[in-house]
C-alpha positions in Angstrom: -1.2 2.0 23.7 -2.8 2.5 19.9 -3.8 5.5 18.1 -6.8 5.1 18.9 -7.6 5.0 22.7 -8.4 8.8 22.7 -11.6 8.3 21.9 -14.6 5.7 20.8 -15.8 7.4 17.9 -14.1 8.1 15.0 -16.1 10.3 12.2 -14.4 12.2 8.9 -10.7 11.3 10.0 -7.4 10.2 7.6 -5.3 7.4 9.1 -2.1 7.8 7.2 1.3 5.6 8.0 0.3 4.4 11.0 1.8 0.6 12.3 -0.4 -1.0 15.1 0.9 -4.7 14.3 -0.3 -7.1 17.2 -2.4 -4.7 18.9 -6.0 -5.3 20.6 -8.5 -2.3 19.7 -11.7 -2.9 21.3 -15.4 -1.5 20.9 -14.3 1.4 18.4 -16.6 2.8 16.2 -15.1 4.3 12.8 -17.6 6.7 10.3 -16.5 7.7 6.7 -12.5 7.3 7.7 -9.4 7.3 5.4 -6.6 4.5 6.5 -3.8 4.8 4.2 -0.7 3.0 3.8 -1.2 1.5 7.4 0.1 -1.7 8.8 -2.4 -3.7 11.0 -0.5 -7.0 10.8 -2.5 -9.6 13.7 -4.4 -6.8 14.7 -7.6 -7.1 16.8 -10.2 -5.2 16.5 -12.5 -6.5 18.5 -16.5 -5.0 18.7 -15.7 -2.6 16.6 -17.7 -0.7 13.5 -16.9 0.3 10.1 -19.0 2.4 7.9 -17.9 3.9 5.0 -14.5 3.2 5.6 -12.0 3.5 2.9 -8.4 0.7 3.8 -5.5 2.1 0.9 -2.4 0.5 0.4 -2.8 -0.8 4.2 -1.1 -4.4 5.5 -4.2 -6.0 6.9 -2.7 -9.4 7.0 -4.0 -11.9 9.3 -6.4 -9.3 11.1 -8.9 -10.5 13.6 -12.2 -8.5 13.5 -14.2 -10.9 15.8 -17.5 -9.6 16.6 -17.0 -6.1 14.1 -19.3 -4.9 11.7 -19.1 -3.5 8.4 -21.0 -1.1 6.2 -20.2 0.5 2.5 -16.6 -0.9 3.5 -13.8 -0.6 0.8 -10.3 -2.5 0.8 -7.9 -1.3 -2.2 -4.5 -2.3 -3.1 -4.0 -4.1 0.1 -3.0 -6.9 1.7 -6.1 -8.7 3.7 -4.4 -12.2 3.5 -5.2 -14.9 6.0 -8.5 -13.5 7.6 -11.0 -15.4 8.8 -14.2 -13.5 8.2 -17.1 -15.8 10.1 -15.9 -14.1 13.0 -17.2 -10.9 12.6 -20.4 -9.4 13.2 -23.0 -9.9 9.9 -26.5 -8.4 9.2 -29.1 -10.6 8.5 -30.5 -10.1 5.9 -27.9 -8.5 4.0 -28.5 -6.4 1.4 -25.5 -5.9 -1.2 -22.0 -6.9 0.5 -20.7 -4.8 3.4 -17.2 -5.1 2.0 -15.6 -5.1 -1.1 -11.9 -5.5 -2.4 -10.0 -4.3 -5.6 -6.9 -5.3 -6.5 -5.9 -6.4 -3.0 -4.5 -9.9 -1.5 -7.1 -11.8 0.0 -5.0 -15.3 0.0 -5.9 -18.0 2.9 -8.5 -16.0 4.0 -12.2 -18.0 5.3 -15.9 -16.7 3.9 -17.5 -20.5 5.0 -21.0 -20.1 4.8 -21.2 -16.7 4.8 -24.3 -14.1 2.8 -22.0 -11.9 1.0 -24.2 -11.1 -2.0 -22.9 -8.3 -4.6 -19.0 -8.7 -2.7 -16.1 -7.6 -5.3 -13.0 -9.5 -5.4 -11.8 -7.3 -9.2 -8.5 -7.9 -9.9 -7.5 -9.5 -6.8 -5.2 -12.7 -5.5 -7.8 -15.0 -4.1 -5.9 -18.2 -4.1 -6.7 -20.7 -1.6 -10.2 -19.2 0.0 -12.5 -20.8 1.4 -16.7 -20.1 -0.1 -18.2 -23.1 0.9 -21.8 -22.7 1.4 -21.4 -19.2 1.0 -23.9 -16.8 -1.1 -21.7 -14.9 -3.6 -24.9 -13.7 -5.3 -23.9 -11.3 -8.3 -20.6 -11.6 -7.2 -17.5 -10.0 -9.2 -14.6 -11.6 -9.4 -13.4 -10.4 -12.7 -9.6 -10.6 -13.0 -9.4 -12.2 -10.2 -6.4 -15.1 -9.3 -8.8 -17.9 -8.1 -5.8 -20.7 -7.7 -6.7 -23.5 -5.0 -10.0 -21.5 -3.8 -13.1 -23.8 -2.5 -16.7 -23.6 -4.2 -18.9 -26.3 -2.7 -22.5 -25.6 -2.4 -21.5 -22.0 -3.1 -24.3 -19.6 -4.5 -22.4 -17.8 -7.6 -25.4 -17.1 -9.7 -24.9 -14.0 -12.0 -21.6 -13.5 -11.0 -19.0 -12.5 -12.8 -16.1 -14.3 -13.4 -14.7 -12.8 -16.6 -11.0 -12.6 -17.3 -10.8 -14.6 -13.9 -7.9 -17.2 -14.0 -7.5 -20.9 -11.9 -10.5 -21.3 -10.8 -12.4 -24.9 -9.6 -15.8 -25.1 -10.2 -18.0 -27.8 -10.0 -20.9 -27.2 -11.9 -22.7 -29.8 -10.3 -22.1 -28.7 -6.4 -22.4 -24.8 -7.1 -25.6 -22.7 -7.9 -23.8 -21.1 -11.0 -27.1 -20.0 -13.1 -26.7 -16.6 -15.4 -22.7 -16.4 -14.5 -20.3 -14.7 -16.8 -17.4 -16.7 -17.9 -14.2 -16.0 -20.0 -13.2 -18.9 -22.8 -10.6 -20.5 -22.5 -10.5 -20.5 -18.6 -14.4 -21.4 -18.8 -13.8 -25.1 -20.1 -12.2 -25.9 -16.8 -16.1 -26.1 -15.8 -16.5 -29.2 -17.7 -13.8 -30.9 -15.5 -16.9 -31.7 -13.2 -18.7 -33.5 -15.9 -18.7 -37.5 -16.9 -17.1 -36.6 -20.5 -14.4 -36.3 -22.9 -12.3 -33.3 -24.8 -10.0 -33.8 -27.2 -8.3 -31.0 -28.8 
């Protein structure tokens, strides 16, 4: 049993406190709802659909949203760590990112080849990540912890990257045209290059 086999549609509601670790929900569809301070820890939600949808202070980590779709979705001050996003349900084209995330864990989580254009990471731990052949299009990942993540053959043009910290880029793999960088992290781009710095 979960909280939410009542019903398949969900529209307007507040999800506060709830803990459905290691639980299968299934062909849900969710419509401008609140989750607070909820623990979905190896949850599966599987066929299901988010629009609008607000996660707050929620444990999200190592979710499974195979075949779910998102739209105008919001993850704040959360843990989302260890997700593997190919497996969900994208539109194609997409038009601005169906999900964003501020100040929120996002650690050993996948985005491989993914079209993600206008996706927020501000002020979030994104260490170890994986955005290989990924479009990151206007991207913001200001503030952002970027230790151990993977750019290769990643679309980053215009994004933003100011303030970031540990970041790996190799300006000669990586579409990386109009971005925003913050000196002194930016001369870690030059590690890329044939050349020398001396101090």
């Amino acid at each position: 049993m979960t909280p939410f086999d009542s019903q398949v549609e969900y529209t307007g509601d507040t999800f506060t406190g709830l803990t459905c670790d290691d639980s299968l929900v299934g062909n849900r569809q969710f419509f401008d709802c609140r989750f607070t301070k909820c623990s979905f820890r190896a949850t599966k939600f599987r066929n299901c659909r988010f629009v609008d949808c607000t996660f707050e202070g929620c444990d999200l980590s190592s979710i499974n949203f195979e075949g779910s779709s998102f739209r105008n979705t919001n993850f704040k001050n959360s843990k989302v760590i260890g997700v593997d996003w190919t497996i969900a349900s994208w539109p194609k084209p997409t038009l601005g990112s169906p999900i964003n995330f501020y100040n929120c864990g996002v650690d050993f989580s996948n985005f491989f080849g993914l079209s993600l254009p206008e996706i927020s990471f501000e002020g979030s731990s994104v260490k170890e990540v994986e955005f290989s052949e990924a479009d990151l299009t206007d991207g913001d990942f200001s503030n952002a912890i970027l230790t151990k993540s993977r750019f290769s053959q990643t679309n980053l043009t215009r994004a933003n990257f100011q303030d970031a910290t540990g970041y790996s880029i190799d300006v000669t793999n990586n579409r990386i045209a109009k971005a925003r960088f913050s000196i002194p992290e930016a001369i870690s781009l030059l590690r890329g290059l044939d050349i020398e710095l001396s101090e």
